[in-house]
N, C-alpha and C positions, 0 to 999 in steps of 0.2 A: 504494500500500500504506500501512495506517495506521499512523504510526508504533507501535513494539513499546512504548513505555512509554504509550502512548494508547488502547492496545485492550484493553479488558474481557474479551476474551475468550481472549488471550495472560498466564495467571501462571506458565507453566512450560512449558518444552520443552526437551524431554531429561534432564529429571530422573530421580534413580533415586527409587525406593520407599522412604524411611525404614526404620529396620529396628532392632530391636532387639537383634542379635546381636554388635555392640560389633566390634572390629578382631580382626583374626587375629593370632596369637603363632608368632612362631617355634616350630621346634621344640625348641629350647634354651634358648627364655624370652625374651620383650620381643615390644614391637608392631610389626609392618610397617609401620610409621608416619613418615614423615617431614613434620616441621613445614618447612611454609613462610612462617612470622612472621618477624618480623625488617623489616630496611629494603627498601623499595619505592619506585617510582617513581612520583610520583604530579604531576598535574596536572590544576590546580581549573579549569571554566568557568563561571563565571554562570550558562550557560542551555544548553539540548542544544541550542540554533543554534551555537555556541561550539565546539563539540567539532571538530578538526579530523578531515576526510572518510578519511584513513587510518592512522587513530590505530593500527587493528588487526593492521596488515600487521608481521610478522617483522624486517621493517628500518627499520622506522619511526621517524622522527627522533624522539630524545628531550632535544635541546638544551633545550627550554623547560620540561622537567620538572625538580621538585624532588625531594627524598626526604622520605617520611614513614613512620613507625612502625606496622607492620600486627600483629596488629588493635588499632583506634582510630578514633576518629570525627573528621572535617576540620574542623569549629568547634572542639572539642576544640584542635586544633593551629594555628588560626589562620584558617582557610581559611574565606569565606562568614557565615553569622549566625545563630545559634541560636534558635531557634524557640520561645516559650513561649506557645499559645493556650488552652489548657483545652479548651473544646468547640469554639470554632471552628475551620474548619479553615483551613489557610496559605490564602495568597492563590492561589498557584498552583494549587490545586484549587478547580475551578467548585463554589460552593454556593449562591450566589443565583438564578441562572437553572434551576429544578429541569429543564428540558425539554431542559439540555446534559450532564446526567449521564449516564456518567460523563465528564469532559472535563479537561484538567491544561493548563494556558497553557504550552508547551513558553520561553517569553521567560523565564517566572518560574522555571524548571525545575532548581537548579544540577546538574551530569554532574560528576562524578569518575573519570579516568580512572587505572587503577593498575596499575601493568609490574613482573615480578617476574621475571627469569632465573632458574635452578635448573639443575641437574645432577640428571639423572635415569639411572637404570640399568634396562637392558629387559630383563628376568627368563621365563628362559624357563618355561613353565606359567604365569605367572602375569594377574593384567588389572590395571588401572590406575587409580585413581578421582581425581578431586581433590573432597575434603570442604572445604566453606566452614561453619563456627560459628552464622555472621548475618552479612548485608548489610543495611546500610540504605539505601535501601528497595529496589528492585529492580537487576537486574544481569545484562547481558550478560557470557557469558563467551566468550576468545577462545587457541587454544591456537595457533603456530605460525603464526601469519596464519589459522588458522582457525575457522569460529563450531562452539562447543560446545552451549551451550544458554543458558539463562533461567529466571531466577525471580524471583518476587518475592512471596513472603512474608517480611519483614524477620528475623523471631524463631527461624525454624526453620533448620535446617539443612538445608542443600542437595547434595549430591552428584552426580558427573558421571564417567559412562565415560567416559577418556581415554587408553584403548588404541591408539587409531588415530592420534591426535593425538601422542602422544610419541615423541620419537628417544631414541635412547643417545647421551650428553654435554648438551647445552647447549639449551635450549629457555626460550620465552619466552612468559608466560603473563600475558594482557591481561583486565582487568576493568572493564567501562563503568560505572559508578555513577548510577544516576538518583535523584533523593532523593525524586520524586514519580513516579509512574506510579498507573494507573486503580483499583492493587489498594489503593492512600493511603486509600480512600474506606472500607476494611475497618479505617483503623489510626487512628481519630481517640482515642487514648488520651489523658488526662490526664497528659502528661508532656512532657519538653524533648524537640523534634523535632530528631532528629541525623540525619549521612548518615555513612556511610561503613563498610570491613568492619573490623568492630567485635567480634568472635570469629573464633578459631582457623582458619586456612585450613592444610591436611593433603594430601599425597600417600600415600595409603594403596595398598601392595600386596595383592591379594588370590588364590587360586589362581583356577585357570578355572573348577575345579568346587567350588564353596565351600557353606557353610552360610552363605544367603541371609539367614533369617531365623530365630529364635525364640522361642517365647513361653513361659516358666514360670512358672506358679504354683502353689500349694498349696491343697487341701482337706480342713478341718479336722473334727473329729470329738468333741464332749465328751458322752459320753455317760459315762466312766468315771472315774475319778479323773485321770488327767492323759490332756490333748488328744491324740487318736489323727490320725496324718495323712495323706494321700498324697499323691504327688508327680506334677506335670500337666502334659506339654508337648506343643506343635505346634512341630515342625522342618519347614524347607524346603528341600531344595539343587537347586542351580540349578548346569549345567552350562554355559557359555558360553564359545565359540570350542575346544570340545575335548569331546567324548563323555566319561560316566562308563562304565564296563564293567561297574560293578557292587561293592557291597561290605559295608561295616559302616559305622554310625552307633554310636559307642560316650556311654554317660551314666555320668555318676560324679560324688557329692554329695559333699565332705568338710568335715569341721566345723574349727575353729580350728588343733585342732591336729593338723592332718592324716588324723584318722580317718575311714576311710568310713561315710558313712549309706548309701549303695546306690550301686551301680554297675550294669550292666544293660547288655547289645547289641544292637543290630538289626539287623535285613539291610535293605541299601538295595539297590534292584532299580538296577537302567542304567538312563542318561538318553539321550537325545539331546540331540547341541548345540542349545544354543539355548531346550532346555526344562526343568523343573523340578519334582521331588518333594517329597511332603509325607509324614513319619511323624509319628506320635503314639501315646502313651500317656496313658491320662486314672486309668489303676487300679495304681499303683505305691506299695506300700501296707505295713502291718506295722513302722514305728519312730515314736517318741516324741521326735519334734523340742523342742530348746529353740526356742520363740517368738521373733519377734523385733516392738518395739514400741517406744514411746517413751524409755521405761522400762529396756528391755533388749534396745540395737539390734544383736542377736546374727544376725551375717553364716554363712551355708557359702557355698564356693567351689562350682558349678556348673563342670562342664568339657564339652561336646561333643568327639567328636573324630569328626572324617570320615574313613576309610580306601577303597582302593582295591586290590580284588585281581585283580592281571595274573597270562594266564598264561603261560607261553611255548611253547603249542602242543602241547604233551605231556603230562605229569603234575604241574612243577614250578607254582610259582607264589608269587609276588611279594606281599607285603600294603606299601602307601604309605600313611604319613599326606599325607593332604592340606591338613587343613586344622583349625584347632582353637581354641576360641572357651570365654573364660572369661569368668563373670560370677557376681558379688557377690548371693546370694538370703536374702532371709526365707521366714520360716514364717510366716503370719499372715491371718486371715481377717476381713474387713470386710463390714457388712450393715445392715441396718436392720430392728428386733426389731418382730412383729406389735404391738397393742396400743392401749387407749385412748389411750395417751402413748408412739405408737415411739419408739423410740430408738435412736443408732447405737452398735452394739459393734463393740468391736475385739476379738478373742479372744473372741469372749462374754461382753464385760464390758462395762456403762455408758460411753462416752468422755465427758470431758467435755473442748474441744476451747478450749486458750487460746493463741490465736493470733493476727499480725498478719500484713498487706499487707508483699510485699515487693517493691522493683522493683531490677531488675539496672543499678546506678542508684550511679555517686559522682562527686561534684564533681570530680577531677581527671582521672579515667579515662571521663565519661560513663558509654555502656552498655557499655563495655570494661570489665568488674567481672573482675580478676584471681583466679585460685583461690584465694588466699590471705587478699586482703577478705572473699570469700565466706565462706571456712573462718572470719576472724572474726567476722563476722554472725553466723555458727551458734553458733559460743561465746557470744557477747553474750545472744543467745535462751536457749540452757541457764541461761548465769547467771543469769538473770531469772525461770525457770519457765516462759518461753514452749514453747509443745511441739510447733507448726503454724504455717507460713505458707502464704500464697496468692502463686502466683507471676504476681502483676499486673503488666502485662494480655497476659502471651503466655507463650510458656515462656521458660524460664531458660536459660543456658547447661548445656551439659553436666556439667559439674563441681558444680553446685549439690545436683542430686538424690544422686550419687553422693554428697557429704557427708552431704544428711540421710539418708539408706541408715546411714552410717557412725556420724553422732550422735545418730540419734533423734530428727527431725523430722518430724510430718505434716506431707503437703503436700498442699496443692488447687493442681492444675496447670490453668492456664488458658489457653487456647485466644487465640492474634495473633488477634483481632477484637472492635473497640468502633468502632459509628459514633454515639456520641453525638451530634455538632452536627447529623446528617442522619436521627439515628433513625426518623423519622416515614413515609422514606422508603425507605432502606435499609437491610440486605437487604427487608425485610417478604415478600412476596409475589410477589417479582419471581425468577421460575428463570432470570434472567440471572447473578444472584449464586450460584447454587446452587451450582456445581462446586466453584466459588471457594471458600467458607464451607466443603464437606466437605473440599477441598485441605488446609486448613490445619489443621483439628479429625485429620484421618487420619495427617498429617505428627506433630503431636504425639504422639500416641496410639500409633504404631509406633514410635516414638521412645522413649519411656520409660515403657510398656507392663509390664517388668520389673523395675521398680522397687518395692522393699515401701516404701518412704517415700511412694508418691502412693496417697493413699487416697479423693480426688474428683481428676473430669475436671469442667472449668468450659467451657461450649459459649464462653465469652466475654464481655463486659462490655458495657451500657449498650449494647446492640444493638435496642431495639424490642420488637414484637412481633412475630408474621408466621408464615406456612410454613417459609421459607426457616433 
């Protein structure tokens, strides 16, 4: 079998679907969310010959391990050697002999292995995920001595059912670090090559029957004195390990200070386990949103809430929340105006777009850019008149866009792929990269899809030319 950070055709298994529907809330406020940052266990080797054969096993010795600071990158803290090639790529990725691509010299390879114990509590209705931020660059995960999945797109986030995998009390969660694997050949950005998990790793709880995913946006209407709107979404809920029976999908829009702009119900039919429904509305229509835009980054509160009505056999019957998902929405319409000289408006107006590169990038933290650097970046930007950046050359962490939602920054969100030193060759025309290349554009895209701050999707950087 080919090793898993060697095969082209291995960037993910068991991955969930990115999703744009943010963490469940209690029903009395805050996130089912438990961080697992903090101190970890970790142990550097050279090269994945290095990795001892049962690093993964539940009682595996960890005499030779150190502790390091999760998230954060191992050059960063000491560990191995920081990379700075521009286009070329590291040594350990084949790029002279084109006839071995894609190929990684597993000697040159360095593995980070990272052990993190946790207390977990087993919730009944509920499932279990574990959210990783970013990993650089690919990574095996391992829950309880056993294997969960794999991925390896360094920039996006990953998520993993981990229902089956977790006990009540004390469980021990192993992460294999490869700094190079096949998918390297997609990430030859201009920037310092780091390893390690370098964003937010999350135990999120979730119900069995949740609200999967959804997408809202607005469509705007100037034909009168101020912009007429309506409001546009696809919801999806997904029943998993527990039948839904049947119920309501409730929507309710409020503005700063609590007022409603609409609220609305729908009937959600039963699912079966295992399977999942789609509702939408694209015609919800009749009020005069304040806009939101660089200028005047004017947020409503979005709330789904998923319900379930039991009955008990008779007449009576039961209504449960299940499950209930809040997110931060503009009003605001982006396009590009027919014309001798198109142009792109925002609200229907001229943009003119002054903006710089930003990369999730500081000299003491690497790509561990904390919320609060971030949050200054974004001020530094206003101070200046900057009004846009581009989040070069992958997405950003999560906290980023939610700022420029917050301050008032376009963004052009750019898609984990630049083969500069190999353009010539890759992707181009080869549907061996195909899956690959939409994996990662899909990951983004479903990711922060809801966002009125991302006003361009960037397929990626310094990639060629090609089909693919």
């Amino acid at each position: 079998m080919k090793p898993i950070w060697n095969d082209i055709d291995t960037f993910n298994i068991n991955t969930e679907r990115r999703s744009g529907a943010g963490f469940p809330e209690y029903r009395e406020g805050g996130a089912e969310v438990v961080s697992l940052n903090g101190k970890w266990k970790f142990l550097y080797c050279p090269s994945v010959y290095d990795v001892p054969s049962e690093f993964y096993k539940a009682g595996a010795n960890l005499k030779l391990f150190d502790d390091i600071t999760v998230p954060s990158e191992w050059q960063i803290k000491g560990y191995g050697t920081p990379i700075y090639s521009n286009t070329a790529y590291p040594y350990a990725i084949e790029s002279k002999r084109k006839f071995k691509i894609p190929y990684i010299h597993g000697d040159k390879n360095p593995t980070g292995i990272y052990v993190k114990e946790f207390t977990a509590e087993v919730k009944e209705g509920t499932n279990l995920y574990l959210l990783f931020g970013g990993i650089n660059g690919g990574a095996g995960v391992y829950l309880n001595g056993r294997f969960v999945g794999f991925s390896a797109d360094s920039f996006s986030e990953t998520e993993y059912d981990v229902t089956d995998f977790v006990v009540s009390g004390i469980n021990r969660l192993t992460v294999e670090v490869f700094q190079f694997t096949a998918a390297s050949y997609l990430e030859d950005q201009d920037m310092w090559r780091l390893a390690g998990i370098f964003r937010d790793v999350s135990l999120v709880y979730k119900p069995k029957i949740s609200i999967k995913d959804f997408f809202v946006r607005s469509k705007l209407s100037f034909d009168g004195e101020k912009p007429a709107a309506l409001f546009q979404f696809d919801a999806e809920i997904e029943s998993r390990r527990s039948p839904f029976h049947g119920g309501t999908l409730a929507l309710k829009v409020e503005d700063r200070e609590g007022r409603e702009l609409l609220k609305k119900t729908y009937t959600a039919a039963p699912v079966e386990e295992g399977k999942s429904i789609k509702i939408k509305d694209y015609e919800i229509g009749g009020f005069l949103p304040r806009l939101w835009s660089h200028e005047d980054p004017y947020l409503y509160d979005v709330t789904f809430t998923l319900s379930e009505v039991v009955s008990d056999g008779n007449y009576a019957a039961d209504i449960r929340v299940l499950d209930i998902r809040k997110h931060k929405f503009g009003f605001r319409s982006i396009e590009i105006s027919d014309g001798i000289e198109p142009r792109i408006l925002l609200n229907n107006k001229p943009l003119m777009i002054c903006g710089v590169n930003r990369h999730d990038f500081h000299p003491e933290y690497g790509h561990a850019v904390p919320r609060d650097v971030a949050e200054s970046d974004i001020k530094l930007l206003k101070a200046n008149n900057i009004t846009s950046l581009r989040t070069c050359h992958y997405p950003a962490a999560r906290h980023l866009y939610e700022l420029c939602d917050e301050y008032g920054i376009l963004v052009m969100s750019e898609c984990n792929l630049e083969t500069h030193g190999l353009a010539k060759h890759v992707p181009r025309n080869s549907r061996k990269w195909l899956k690959h290349c939409n994996y990662r554009m899909e990951n983004m895209v479903n990711s922060f899809k809801n966002h009125a701050s991302v006003i361009f999707w960037s397929l990626g950087n310094e990639s060629g030319n090609g089909r693919v």
